[in-house]
C-alpha positions as a Python dict, from the first residue, in 0.01 Angstrom:
ca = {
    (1, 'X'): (0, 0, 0),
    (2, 'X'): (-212, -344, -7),
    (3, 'X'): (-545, -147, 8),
    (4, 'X'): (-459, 32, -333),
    (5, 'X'): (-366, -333, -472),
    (6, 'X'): (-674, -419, -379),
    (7, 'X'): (-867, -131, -507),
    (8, 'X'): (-709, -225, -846),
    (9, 'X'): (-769, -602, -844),
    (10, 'X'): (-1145, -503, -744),
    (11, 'X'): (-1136, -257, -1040),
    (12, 'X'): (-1371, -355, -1335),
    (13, 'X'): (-1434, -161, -1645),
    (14, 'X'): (-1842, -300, -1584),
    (15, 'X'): (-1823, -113, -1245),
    (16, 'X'): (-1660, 199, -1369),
    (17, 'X'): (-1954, 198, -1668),
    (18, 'X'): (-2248, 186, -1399),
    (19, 'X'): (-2108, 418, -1200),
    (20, 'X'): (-2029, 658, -1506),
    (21, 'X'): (-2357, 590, -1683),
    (22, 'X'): (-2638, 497, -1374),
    (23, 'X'): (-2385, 637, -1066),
    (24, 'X'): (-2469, 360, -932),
    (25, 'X'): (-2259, 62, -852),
    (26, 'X'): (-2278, -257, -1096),
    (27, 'X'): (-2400, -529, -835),
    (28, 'X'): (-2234, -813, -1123),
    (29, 'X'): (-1993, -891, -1358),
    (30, 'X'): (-2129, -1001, -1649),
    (31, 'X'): (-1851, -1265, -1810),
    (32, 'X'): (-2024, -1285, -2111),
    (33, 'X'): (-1824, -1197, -2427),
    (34, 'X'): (-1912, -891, -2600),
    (35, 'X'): (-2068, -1052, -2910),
    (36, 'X'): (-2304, -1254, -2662),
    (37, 'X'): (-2417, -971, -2428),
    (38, 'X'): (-2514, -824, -2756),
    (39, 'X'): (-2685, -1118, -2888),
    (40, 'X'): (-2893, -1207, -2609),
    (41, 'X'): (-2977, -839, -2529),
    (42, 'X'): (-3167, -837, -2919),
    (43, 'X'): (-3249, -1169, -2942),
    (44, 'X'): (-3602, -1153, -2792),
    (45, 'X'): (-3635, -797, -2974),
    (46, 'X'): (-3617, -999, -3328),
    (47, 'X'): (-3870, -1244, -3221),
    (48, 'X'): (-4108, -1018, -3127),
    (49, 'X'): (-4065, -835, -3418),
    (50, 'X'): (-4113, -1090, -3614),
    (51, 'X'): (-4428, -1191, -3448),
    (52, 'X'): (-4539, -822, -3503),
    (53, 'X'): (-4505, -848, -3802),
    (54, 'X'): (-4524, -1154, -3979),
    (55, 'X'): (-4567, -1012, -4313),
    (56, 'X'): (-4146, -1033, -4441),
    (57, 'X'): (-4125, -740, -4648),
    (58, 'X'): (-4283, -555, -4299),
    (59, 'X'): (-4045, -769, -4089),
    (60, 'X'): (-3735, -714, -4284),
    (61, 'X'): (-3846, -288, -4262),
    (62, 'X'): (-3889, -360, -3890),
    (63, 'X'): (-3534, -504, -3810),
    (64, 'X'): (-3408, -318, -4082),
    (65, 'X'): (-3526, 54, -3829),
    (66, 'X'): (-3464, -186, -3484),
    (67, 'X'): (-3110, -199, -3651),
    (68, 'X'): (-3086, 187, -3689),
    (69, 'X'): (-3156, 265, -3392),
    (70, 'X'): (-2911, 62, -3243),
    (71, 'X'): (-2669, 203, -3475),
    (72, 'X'): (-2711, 540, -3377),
    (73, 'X'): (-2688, 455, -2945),
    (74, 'X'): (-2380, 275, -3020),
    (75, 'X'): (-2234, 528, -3206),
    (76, 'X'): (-2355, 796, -2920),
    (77, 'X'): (-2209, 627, -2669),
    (78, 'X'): (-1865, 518, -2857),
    (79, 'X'): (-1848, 954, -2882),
    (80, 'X'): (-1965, 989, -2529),
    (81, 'X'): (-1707, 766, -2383),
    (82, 'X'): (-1443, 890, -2619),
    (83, 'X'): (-1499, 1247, -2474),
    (84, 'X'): (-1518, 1116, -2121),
    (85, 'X'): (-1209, 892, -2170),
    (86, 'X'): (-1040, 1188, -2334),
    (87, 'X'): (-1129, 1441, -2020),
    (88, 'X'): (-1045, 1132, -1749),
    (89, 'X'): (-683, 1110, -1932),
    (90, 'X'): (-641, 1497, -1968),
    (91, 'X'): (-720, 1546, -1598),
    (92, 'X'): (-479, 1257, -1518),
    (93, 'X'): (-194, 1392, -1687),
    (94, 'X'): (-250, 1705, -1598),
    (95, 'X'): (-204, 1589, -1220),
    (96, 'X'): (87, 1379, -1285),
    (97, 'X'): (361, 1513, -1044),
    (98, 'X'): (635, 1315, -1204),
    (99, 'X'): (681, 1410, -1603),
}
């Protein structure tokens, strides 16, 4: 039984994302918190738009529709993964020999 203890110590929620998302292994764990994977993902995006548009009233539109759109993938993939999570659990309880 050590090789499934291992499976599950090697286990990552960032590898089961990749592979759910990309099928594709993730080659690194990020150990970033959440809040600063998020920050440095948009960071450059708000500097270049605010070098795009250096006018504020324009800048403020531009973050304001940057910020949208965000909005909207996140919310996509919360409902994706809510339906995937839902299916994964279904399927496992639906294969549990011992109720």
């Amino acid at each position: 039984m050590g090789y499934i203890e291992d499976a599950f110590k090697r286990a990552h929620i960032q590898h089961i994302r990749e592979f759910i998302l990309h099928e594709v292994e993730a080659s690194e764990i990020n150990d970033l918190t959440y809040e600063e994977r998020l920050n440095d993902s948009t960071a450059s995006m708000y500097v270049r738009l605010k070098n795009l548009c250096p006018d504020e009233e324009e800048h403020e539109d531009a973050v304001m529709d940057f910020n949208h759109a965000l909005s909207v993938y996140t919310d996509t993939y919360i409902e994706v993964g809510m339906k995937i999570g839902a299916k994964l659990l279904h399927g496992l309880l639906l294969s549990d020999k011992i109720r």
